[in-house]
C-alpha positions as CSV (number, residue, x, y, z in Angstrom):
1,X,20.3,0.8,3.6
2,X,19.9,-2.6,2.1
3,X,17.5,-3.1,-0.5
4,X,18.5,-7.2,-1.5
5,X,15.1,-8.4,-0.6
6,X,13.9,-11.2,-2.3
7,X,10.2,-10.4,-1.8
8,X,9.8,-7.4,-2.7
9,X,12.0,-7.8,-5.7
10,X,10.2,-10.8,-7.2
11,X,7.0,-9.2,-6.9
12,X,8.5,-5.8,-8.2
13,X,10.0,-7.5,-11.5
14,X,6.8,-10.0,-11.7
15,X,4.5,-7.3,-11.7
16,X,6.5,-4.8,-13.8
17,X,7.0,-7.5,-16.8
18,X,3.9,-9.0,-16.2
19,X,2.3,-5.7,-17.0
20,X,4.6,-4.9,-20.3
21,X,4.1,-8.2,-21.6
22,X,0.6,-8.7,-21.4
23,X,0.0,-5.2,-22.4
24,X,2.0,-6.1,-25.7
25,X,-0.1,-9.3,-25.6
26,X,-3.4,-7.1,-25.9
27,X,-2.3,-5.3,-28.6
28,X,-1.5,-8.6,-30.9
29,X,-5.0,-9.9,-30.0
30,X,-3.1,-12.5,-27.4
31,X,-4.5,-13.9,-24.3
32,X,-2.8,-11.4,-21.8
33,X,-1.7,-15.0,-19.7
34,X,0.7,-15.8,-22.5
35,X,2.5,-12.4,-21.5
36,X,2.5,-13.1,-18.0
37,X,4.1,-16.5,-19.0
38,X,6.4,-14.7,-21.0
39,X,7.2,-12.3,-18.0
40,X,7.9,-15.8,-16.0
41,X,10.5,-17.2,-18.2
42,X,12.6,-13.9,-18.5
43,X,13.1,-14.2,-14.5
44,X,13.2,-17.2,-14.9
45,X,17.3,-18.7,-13.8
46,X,17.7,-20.4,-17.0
47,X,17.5,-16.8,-18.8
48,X,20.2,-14.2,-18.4
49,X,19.9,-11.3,-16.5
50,X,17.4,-10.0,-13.4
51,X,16.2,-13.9,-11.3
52,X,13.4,-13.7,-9.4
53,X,12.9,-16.5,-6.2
54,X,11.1,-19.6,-7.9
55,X,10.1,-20.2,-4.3
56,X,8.9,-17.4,-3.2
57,X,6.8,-16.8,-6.4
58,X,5.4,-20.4,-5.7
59,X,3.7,-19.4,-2.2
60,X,2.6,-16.1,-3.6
61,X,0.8,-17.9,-6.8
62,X,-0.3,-20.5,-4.4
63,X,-2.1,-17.2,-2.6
64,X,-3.9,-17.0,-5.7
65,X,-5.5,-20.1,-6.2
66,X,-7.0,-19.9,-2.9
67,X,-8.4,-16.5,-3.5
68,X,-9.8,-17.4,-7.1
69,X,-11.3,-20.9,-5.3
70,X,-12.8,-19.1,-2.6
71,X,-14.2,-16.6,-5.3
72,X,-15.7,-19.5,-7.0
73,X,-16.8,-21.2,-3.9
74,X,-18.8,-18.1,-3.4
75,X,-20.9,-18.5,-5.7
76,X,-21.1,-22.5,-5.6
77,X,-23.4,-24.1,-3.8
78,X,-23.4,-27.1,-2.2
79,X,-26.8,-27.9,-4.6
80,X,-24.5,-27.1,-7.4
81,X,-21.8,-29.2,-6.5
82,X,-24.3,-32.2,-6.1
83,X,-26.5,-31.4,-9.1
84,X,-23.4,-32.4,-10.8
85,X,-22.6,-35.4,-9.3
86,X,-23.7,-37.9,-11.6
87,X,-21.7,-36.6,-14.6
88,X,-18.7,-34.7,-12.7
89,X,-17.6,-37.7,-10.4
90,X,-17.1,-40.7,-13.3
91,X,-16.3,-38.3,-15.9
92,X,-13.3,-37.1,-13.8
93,X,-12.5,-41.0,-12.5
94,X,-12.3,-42.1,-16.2
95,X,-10.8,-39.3,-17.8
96,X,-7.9,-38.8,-15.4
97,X,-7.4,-42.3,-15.9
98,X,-7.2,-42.8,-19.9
99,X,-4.8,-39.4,-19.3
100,X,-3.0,-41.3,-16.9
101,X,-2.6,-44.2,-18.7
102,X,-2.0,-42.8,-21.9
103,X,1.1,-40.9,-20.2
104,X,2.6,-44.1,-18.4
105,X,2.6,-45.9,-21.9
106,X,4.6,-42.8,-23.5
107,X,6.8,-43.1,-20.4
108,X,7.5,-46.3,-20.8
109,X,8.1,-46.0,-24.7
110,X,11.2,-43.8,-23.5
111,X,12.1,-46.1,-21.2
112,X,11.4,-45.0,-17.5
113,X,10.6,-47.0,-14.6
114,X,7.0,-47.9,-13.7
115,X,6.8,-45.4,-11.0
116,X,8.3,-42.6,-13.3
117,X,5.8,-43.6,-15.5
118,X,2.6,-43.7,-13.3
119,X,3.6,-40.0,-11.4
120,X,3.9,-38.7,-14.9
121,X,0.8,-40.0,-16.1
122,X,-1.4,-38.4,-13.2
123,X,0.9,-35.7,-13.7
124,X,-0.9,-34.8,-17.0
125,X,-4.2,-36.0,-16.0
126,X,-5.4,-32.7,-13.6
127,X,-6.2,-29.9,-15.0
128,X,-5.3,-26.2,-13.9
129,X,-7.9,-24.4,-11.3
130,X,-6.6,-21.1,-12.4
131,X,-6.8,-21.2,-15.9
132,X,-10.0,-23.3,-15.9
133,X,-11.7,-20.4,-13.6
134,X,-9.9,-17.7,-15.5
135,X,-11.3,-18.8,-19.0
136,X,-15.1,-19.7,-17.7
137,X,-15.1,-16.4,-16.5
138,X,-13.8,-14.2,-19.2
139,X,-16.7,-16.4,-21.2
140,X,-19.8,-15.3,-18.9
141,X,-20.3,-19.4,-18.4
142,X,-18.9,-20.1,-15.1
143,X,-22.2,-19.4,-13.4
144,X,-24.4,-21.7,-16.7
145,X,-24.8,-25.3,-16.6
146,X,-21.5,-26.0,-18.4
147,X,-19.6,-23.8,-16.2
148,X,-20.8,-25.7,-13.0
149,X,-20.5,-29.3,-14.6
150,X,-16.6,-28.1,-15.6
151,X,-16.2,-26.8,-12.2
152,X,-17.6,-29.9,-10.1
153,X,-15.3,-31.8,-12.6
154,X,-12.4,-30.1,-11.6
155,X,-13.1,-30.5,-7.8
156,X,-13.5,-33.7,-8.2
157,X,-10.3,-33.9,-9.6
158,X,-8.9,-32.0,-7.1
159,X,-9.9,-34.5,-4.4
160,X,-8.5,-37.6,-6.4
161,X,-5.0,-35.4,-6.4
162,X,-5.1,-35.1,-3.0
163,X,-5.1,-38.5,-2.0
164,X,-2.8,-39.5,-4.6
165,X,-0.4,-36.7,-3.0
166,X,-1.3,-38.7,0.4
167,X,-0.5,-42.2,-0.6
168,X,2.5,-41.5,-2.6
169,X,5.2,-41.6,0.1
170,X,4.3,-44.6,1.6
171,X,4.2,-46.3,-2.0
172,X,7.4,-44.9,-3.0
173,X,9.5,-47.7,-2.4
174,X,7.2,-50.2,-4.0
175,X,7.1,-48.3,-7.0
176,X,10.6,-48.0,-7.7
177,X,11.9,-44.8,-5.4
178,X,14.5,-44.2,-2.8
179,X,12.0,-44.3,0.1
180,X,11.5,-47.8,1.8
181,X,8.2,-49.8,1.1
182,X,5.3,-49.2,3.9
183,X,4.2,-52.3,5.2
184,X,0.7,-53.2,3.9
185,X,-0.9,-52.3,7.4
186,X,0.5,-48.6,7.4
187,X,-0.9,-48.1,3.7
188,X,-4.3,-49.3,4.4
189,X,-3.6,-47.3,7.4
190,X,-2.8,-44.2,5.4
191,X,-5.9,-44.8,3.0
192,X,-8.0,-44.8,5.7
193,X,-6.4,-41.6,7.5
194,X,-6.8,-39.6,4.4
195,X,-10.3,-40.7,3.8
196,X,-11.2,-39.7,7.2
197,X,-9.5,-36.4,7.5
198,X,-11.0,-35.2,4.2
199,X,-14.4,-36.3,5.3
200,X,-14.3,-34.5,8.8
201,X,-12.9,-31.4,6.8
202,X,-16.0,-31.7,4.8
203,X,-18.3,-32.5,7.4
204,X,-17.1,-30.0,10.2
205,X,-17.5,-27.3,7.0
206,X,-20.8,-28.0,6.4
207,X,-22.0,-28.6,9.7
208,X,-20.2,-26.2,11.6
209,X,-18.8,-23.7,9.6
210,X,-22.0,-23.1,7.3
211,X,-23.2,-21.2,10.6
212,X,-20.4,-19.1,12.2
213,X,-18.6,-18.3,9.4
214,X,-21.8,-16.6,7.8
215,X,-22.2,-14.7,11.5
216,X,-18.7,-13.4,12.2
217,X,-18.8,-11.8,9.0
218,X,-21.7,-10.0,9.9
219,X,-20.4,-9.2,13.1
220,X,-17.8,-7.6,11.7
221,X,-19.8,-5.9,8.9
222,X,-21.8,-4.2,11.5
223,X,-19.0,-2.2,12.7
224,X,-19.3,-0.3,9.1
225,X,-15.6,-0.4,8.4
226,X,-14.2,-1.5,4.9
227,X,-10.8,-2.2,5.8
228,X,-12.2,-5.0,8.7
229,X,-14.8,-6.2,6.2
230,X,-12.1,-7.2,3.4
231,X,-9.5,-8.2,6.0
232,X,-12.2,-10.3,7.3
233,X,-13.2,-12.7,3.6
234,X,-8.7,-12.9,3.5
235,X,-8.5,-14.1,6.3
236,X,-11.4,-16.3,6.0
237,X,-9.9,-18.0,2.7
238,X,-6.2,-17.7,3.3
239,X,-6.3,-19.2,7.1
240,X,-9.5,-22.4,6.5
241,X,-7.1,-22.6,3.5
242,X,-4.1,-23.2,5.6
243,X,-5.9,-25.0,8.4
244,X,-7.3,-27.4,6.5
245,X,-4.1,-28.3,4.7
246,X,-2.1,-28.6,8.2
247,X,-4.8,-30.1,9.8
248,X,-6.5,-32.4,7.6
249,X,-4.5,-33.0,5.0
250,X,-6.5,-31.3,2.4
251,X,-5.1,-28.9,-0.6
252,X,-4.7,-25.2,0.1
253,X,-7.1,-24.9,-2.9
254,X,-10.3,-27.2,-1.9
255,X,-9.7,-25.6,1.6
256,X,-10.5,-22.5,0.3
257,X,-13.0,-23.6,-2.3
258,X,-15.4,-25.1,0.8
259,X,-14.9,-22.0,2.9
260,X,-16.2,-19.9,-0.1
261,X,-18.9,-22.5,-0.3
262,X,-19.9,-22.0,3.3
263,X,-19.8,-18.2,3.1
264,X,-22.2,-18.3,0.1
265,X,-24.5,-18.6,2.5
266,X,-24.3,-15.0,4.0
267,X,-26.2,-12.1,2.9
268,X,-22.9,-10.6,2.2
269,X,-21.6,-13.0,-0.1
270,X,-21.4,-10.7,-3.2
271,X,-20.0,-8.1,-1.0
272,X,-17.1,-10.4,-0.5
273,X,-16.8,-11.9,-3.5
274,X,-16.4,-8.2,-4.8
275,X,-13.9,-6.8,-1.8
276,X,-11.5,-10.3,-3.0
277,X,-11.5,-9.6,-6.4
278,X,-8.8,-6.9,-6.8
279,X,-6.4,-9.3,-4.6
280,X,-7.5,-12.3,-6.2
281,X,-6.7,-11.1,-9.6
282,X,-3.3,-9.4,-8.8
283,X,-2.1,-12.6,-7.2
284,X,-3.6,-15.2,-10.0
285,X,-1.4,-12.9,-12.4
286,X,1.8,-13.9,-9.8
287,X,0.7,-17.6,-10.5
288,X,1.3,-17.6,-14.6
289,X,4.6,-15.7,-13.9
290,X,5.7,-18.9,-11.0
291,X,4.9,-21.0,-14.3
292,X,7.0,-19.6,-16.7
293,X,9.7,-18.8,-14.2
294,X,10.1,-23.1,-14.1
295,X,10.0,-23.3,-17.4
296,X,13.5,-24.2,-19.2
297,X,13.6,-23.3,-22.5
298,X,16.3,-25.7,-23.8
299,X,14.0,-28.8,-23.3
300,X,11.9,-27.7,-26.7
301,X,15.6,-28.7,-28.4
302,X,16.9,-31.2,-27.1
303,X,13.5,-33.2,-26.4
304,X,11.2,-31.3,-29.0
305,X,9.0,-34.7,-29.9
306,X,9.1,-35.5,-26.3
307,X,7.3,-32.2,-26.0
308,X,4.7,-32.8,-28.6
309,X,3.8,-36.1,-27.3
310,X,3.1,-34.6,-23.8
311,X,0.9,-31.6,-25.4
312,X,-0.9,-34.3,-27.5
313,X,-1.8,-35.9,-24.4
314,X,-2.8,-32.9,-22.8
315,X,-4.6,-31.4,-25.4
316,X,-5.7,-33.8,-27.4
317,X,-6.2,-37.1,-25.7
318,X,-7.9,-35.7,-22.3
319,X,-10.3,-33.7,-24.3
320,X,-11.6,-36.7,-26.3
321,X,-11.9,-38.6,-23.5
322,X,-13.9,-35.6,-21.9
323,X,-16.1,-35.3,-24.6
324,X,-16.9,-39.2,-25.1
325,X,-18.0,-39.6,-21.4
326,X,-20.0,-36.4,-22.0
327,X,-21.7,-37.3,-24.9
328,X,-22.7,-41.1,-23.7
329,X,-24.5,-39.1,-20.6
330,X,-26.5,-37.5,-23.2
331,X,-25.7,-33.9,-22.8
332,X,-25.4,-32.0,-25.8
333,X,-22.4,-31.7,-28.3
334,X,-21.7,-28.0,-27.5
335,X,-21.6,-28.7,-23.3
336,X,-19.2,-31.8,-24.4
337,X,-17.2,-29.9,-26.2
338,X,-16.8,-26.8,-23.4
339,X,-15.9,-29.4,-21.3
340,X,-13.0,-30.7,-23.2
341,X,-11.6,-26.8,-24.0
342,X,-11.9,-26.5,-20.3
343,X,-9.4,-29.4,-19.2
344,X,-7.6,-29.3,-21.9
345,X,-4.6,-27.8,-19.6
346,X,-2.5,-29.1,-16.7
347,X,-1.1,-26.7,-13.5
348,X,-0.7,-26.3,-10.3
349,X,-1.2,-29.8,-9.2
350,X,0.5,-31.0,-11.7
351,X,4.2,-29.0,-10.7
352,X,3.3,-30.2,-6.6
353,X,2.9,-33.9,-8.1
354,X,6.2,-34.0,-10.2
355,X,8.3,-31.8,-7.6
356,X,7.0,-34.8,-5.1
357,X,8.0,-37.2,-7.4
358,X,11.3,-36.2,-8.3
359,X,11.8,-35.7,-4.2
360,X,11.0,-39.6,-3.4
361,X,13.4,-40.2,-6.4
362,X,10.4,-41.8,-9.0
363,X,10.3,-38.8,-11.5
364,X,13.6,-37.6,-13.3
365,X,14.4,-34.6,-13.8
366,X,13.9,-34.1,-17.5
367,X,10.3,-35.4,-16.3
368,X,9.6,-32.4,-14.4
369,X,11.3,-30.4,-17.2
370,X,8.6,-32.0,-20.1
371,X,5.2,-31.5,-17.2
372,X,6.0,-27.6,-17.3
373,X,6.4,-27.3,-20.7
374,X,3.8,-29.4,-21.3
375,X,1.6,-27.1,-18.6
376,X,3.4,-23.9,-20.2
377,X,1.7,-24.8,-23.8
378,X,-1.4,-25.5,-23.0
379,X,-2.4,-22.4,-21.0
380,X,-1.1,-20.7,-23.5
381,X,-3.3,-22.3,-25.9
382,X,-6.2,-22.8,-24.0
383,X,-7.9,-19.4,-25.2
384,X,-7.3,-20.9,-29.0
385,X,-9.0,-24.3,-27.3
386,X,-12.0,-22.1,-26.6
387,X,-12.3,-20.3,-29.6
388,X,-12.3,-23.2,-31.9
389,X,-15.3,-24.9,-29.8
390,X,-18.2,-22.8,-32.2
391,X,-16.6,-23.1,-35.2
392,X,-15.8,-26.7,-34.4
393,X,-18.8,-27.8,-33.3
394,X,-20.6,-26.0,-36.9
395,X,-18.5,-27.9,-38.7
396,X,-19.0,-31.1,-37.0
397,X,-22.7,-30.9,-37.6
398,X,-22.6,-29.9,-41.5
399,X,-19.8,-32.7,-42.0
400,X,-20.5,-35.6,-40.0
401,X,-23.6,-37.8,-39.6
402,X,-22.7,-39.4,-36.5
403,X,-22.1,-35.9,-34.7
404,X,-26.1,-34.8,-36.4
405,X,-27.2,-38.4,-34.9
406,X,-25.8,-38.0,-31.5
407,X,-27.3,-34.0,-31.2
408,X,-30.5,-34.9,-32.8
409,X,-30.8,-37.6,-29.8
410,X,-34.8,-37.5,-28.9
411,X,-34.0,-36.3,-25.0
412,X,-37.3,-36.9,-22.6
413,X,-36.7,-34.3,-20.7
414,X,-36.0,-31.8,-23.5
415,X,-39.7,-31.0,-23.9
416,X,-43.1,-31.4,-22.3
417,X,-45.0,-34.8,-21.9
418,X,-47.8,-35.5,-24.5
419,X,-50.3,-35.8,-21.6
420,X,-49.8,-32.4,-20.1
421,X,-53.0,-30.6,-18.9
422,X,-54.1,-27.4,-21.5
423,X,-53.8,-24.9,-18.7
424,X,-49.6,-25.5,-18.7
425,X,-49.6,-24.8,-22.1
426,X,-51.5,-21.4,-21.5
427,X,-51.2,-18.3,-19.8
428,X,-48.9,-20.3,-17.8
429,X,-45.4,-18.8,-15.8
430,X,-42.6,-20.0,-17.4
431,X,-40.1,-20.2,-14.5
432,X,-36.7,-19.9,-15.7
433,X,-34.0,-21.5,-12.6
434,X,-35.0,-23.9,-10.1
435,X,-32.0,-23.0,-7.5
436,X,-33.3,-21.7,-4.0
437,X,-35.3,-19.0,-5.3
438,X,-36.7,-20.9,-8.2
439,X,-38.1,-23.4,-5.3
440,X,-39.3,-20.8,-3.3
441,X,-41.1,-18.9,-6.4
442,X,-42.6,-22.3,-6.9
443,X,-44.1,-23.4,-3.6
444,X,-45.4,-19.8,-3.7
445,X,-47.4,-20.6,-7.2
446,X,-48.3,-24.1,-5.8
447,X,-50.2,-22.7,-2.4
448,X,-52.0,-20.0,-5.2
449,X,-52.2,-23.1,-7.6
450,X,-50.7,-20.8,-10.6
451,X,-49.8,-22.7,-13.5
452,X,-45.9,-23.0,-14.4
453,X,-43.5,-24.9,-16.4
454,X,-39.9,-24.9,-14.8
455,X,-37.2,-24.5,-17.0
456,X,-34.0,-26.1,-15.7
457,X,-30.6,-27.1,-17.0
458,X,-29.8,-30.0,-14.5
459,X,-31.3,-33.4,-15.5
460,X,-31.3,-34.8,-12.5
461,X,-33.0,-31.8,-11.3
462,X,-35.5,-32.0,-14.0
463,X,-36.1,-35.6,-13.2
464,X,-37.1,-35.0,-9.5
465,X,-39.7,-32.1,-10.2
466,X,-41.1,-34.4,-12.7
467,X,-41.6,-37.1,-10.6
468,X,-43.4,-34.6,-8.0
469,X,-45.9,-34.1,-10.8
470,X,-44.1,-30.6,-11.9
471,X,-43.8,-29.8,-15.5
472,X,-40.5,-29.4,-16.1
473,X,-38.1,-28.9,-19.1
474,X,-34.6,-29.7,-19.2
475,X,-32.0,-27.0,-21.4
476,X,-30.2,-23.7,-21.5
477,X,-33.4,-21.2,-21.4
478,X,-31.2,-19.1,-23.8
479,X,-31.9,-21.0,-26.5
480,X,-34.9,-19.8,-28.4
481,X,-36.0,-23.9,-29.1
482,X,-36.0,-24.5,-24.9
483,X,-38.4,-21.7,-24.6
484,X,-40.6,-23.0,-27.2
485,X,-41.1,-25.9,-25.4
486,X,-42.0,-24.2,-22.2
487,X,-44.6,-22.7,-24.9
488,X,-43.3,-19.2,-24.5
489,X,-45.5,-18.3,-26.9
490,X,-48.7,-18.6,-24.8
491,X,-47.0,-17.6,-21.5
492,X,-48.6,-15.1,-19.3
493,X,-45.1,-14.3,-17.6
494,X,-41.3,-15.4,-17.7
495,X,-39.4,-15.3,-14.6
496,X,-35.9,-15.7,-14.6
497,X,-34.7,-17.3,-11.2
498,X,-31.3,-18.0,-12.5
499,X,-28.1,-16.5,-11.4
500,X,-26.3,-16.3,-15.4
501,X,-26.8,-12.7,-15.9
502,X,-25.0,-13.0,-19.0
503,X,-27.9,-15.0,-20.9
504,X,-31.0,-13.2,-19.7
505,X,-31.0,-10.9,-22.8
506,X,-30.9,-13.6,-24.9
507,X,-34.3,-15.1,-23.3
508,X,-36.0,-11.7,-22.9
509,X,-35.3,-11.6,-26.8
510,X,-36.7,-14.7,-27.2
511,X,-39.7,-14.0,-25.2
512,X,-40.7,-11.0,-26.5
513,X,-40.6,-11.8,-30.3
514,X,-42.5,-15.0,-30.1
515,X,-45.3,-13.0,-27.1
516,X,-44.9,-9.4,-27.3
517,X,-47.4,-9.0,-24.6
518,X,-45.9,-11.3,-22.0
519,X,-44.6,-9.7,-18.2
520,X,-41.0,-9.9,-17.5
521,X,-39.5,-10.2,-14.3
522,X,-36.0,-10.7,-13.4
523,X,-33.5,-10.6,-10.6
524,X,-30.4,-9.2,-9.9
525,X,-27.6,-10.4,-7.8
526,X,-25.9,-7.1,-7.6
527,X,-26.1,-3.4,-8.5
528,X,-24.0,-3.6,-11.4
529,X,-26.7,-6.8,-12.6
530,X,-29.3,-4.5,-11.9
531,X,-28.7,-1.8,-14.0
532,X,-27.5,-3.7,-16.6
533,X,-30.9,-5.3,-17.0
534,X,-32.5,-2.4,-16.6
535,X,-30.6,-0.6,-19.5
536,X,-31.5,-4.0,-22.0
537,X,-34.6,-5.0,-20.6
538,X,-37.9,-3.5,-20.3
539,X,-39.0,-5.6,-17.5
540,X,-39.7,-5.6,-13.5
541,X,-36.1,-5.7,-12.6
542,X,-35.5,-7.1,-8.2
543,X,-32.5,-6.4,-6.6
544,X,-31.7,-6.8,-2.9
545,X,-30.9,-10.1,-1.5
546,X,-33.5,-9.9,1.8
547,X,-36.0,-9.0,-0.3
548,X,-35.7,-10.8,-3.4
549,X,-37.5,-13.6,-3.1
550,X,-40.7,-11.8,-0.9
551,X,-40.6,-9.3,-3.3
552,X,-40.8,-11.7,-6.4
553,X,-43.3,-13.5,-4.9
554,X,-45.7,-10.7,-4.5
555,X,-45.3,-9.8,-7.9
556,X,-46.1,-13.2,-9.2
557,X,-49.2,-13.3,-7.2
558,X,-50.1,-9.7,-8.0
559,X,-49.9,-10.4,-11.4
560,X,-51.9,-13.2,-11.6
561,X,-54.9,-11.5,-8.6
562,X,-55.1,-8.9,-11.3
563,X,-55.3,-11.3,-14.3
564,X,-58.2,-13.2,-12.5
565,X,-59.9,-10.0,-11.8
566,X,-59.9,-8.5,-15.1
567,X,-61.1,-12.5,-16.6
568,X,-63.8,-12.3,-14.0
569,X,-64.5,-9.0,-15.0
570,X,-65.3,-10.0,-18.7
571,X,-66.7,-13.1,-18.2
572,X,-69.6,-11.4,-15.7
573,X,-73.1,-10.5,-17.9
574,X,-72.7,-6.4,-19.0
C-alpha cells in the first residue's frame, strides 16, 4: 500500500517536531512559538533531510488564522470595534505608512526599483493576526481596553492590506513589473469594485447574517448532539471565510473575523468559542511551522545587515510610530507601549503580499527571502517585546521628564467633575463596564433613580454618558487610583459589568481595603469564570447568559429596597 501522501506527512512531521521543539522550548523558559519555528525550518527544503509541502502547510496555517479570527470575533463586538475607531483607524493609516515609507527608502538605498521598493515597504508595515492574538491572550488583555484598541488596529490593517492586495495587479505595470499598465478607467474601476464588495460583505454581515447565523446554530444546538454543534461554528468560520474571499474579494481572515462577530450575538457564543478552541490552537501551531518552513537560512550570511535593517524597521521603527500616535491621543504611556509590543511583528500578510509581488515581477527574490526572515525574528521576539514593556515603562518614568510630563497629563475624564452632586460621591454604585450589560444595569438604576458612577475605559464612551448627564470616569477599574475617583471608598456597591475576568481580583482588592463593608457583585461569562470568582472573591457571583442581566438587576434594586428600608427604619421616632 502506498503511504507517499503529502498531507498526511506534513502534518505528521509538523506536529511531531513541533511538539519536541517547543517542549525543549518550555524547558529553556522559551516562547514555545520559537520551537514551532524551529520545527518549520528543519522541514523546511533548504535543510537536509525529511521536506514537508510548503504549500500544503500554507492552506493548513491559513485554516488557522480563520479559526483564531473567528475566536476573537466571538468575543468582539461590533461596539468594540467602533469604540475604537477614533484611535484604531489613523493610528493604523499613519503607522503602516511611516513603516512603509521607511522600508521603500532602505529599498532604494540597495538599489531596487520603485515598485520593489513600495511592495516591500507595506510588506513590513502589517502586523501578524496570529501572533498578535496569541500574545494578548497568553497576557489576559485581549478582552481589556488595550487588547481591543490593538485588535481594532490590526483589523484596520487588515482592510488597508486587502485593497492594496486588490489594486496591485492592475498597477503592476506602472510601477515597474511585467504586467501591462491598466488604463486609468479600469483602476478607478477596480478602486471602486473593491470598495463596494467589501462594503456589501460588511453590510450583508451585519444586516443579514447577525440574525440567521445566531438561529441555525440554535437549531442545530437543539438536536443535543456535540459532534453537529462543533461541526456547525467550522463550518460557520471556515465556509463565510471562504465565501467572502471568492465572492467579495475579502481576506480569508476578516471573513472569518465578521462571522465570529455576528455569532457573538447568540446565546451560545462561549459554547462555540470553547468547542473551536482545540482546532484552533492545533492549526495556529501548523501556521509558525509554514513560517519557518520559508525561511532560508543562508540569507542571515550572505545579507546579515540587510537583515538587521529589516528587523530595525519592524521592531523598532513601527513601534515608535505606534507609540507617538498613541501618546498624542492622550492615552496613557503603558496602553502606548502595549500597543507597540503588539505590532511590533510582521506575518501572514506580509508572505501573501511579497509572493504577489515577486509573481507580477516587482519584488526580487532575495526580497521575499529578507520579509521572512524579517517575519521569522520578530515572532520570535515578540514575547521578549512584551516582557520589556513594565520594566521599560518604570524606567522611562524614573529617567525621563518628558515621559513623567506626558503620564502626569491632567485627563478630564480621568476623574469626577468639581460640580458633582454629594449623593454620587456617597453610598453610590460604582458600576464597573458600560458594554450591553453595563447599559442595561444602568437604565435599570435610572427608572429606580439609584445613584452611580460608571467606570469605563473607552473615552469616547465616557464622553457620551457625560454628555447625557451620567457621571462617568474614564480608566482601567484595576487600578486602585481609578476607583478612588469613582470614590470607592464611600460606595454602597461595586458592580463589575466588564467581560476582563482577569482583573476583577484586582478591583475586589481594591474595594475591599479602602470599604470593607461595601457589596460585591460580579458576573461570569462562563463556568470556569464562575468558579474562579467564587474561589477569590467573597461576593454575589451571576452566571448564566439568559439570566444575567434580570438577575443583576434584581440584586441591585434589592439591595438598595433594603438599604432604604433599614434608613427609613432609623430615621422614624423610637
Amino acid at each position: 500500500m502506498e503511504h507517499n501522501f503529502p498531507l498526511i506527512s506534513t502534518i505528521a512531521a509538523g506536529f511531531g517536531l513541533a511538539l519536541v521543539f517547543g517542549f525543549l522550548a518550555e524547558r529553556f523558559r522559551i516562547p514555545a512559538l520559537v520551537g514551532y519555528l524551529f520545527a518549520g525550518i528543519v522541514i523546511a527544503p533548504t535543510t537536509p533531510g525529511f521536506v514537508g509541502d510548503v504549500h500544503l502547510a500554507a492552506q493548513l496555517s491559513e485554516i488557522g488564522v480563520m479559526l483564531l479570527m473567528f475566536g476573537v470575533g466571538l468575543h468582539f463586538s461590533l461596539d468594540d470595534l467602533l469604540s475604537v475607531k477614533r484611535i484604531a483607524i489613523p493610528g493604523a493609516v499613519v503607522q503602516m505608512g511611516v513603516a512603509t515609507v521607511l522600508g521603500a527608502l532602505l529599498a532604494s538605498w540597495w538599489g531596487w526599483s520603485l515598485g520593489a521598493a513600495l511592495v516591500f515597504g507595506v510588506s513590513l508595515s502589517c502586523a501578524s493576526t496570529v501572533v498578535l492574538l496569541k500574545a494578548l491572550e497568553a497576557r489576559g488583555i485581549l478582552a481589556s481596553m488595550n487588547g481591543r484598541i490593538a485588535v481594532g488596529w490590526l483589523v484596520m490593517e487588515d482592510l488597508a492590506t486587502v485593497l492594496v492586495l486588490v489594486l496591485l495587479p492592475p498597477l503592476a505595470g506602472l510601477l515597474g513589473g511585467g504586467e501591462a499598465a491598466a488604463p486609468g478607467g479600469s483602476l478607478w474601476w477596480t478602486i471602486g469594485k473593491t470598495l463596494l464588495q467589501v462594503s456589501l460583505f460588511i453590510g450583508l454581515m451585519l444586516l443579514v447574517g447577525r440574525r440567521i447565523l445566531p438561529w441555525l446554530i440554535w437549531q442545530v444546538a437543539r438536536t443535543g448532539s456535540r459532534e453537529l454543534f462543533t461541526l456547525s461554528v467550522i463550518t460557520a468560520a471556515i465556509g463565510i471565510a471562504y465565501g467572502a474571499a471568492e465572492l467579495f474579494g475579502v481576506s480569508f481572515a476578516l471573513g472569518a473575523f465578521f462571522a465570529g462577530m455576528v455569532l457573538r450575538e447568540s446565546r451560545l457564543s462561549h459554547r462555540a468559542a470553547s468547542e473551536s478552541l482545540p482546532l484552533r490552537d492545533a492549526f495556529a501551531v501548523l501556521f509558525f511551522v509554514a513560517v519557518g518552513m520559508l525561511f532560508e537560512p543562508s540569507i542571515l550570511i550572505k545579507m546579515p545587515l540587510h537583515v538587521l535593517g529589516v528587523v530595525a524597521i519592524i521592531i523598532l521603527c513601527k513601534s515608535l510610530a505606534a507609540a507617538v500616535l498613541v501618546v498624542a491621543f492622550r492615552y496613557p504611556l503603558r496602553t502606548a507601549l502595549t500597543i507597540s509590543a503588539s505590532l511590533a511583528q510582521i506575518g501572514e500578510f506580509s508572505f501573501i503580499l511579497a509572493g504577489l509581488g515577486l509573481s507580477l515581477g516587482l519584488l526580487p527574490p532575495e526580497g521575499q527571502s529578507l520579509i521572512v526572515a524579517g517575519a521569522l525574528i520578530s515572532i520570535a521576539l515578540n514575547p521578549v517585546v512584551f516582557a520589556s514593556v513594565p520594566p521599560l515603562s518604570r524606567w522611562l518614568l524614573a529617567r525621563s521628564a518628558l515621559a513623567r510630563r506626558l503620564d502626569a497629563r491632567p485627563d478630564p475624564y480621568a476623574e469626577l467633575p468639581h460640580d458633582t452632586e454629594h449623593h454620587y460621591l456617597q453610598g453610590q454604585v460604582v458600576l464597573v463596564g458600560y458594554g450591553r450589560l453595563g447599559e442595561a444595569l444602568a437604565a435599570s438604576m435610572l427608572a429606580r433613580q439609584i445613584p452611580f458612577v460608571v467606570v469605563e475605559q473607552n473615552r469616547e464612551r465616557v464622553d457620551r454618558l457625560r454628555e447625557r448627564g451620567i457621571k462617568a470616569v474614564c480608566g482601567d477599574a484595576a487600578e486602585p487610583d481609578v476607583l478612588v475617583q469613582a470614590h470607592i471608598m464611600h460606595a454602597a456597591m461595586l458592580v463589575v459589568a466588564s467581560d476582563n475576568p482577569a482583573a476583577v481580583p484586582a478591583m475586589v482588592d481594591t474595594a475591599l481595603t479602602l470599604n470593607p463593608d461595601i457589596d460585591l457583585l460580579l458576573q461570569a461569562a462562563s463556568e470556569a469564570d464562575w468558579q474562579g470568582l467564587q474561589q477569590q472573591c467573597n461576593a454575589t457571583v451571576i452566571f448564566g447568559e439568559d439570566t444575567l442581566t434580570q438577575a443583576m438587576q434584581t440584586h441591585v434594586e434589592a439591595f438598595f429596597a433594603r438599604r432604604e428600608t433599614h434608613e427609613d427604619a432609623v430615621a422614624s421616632p423610637q
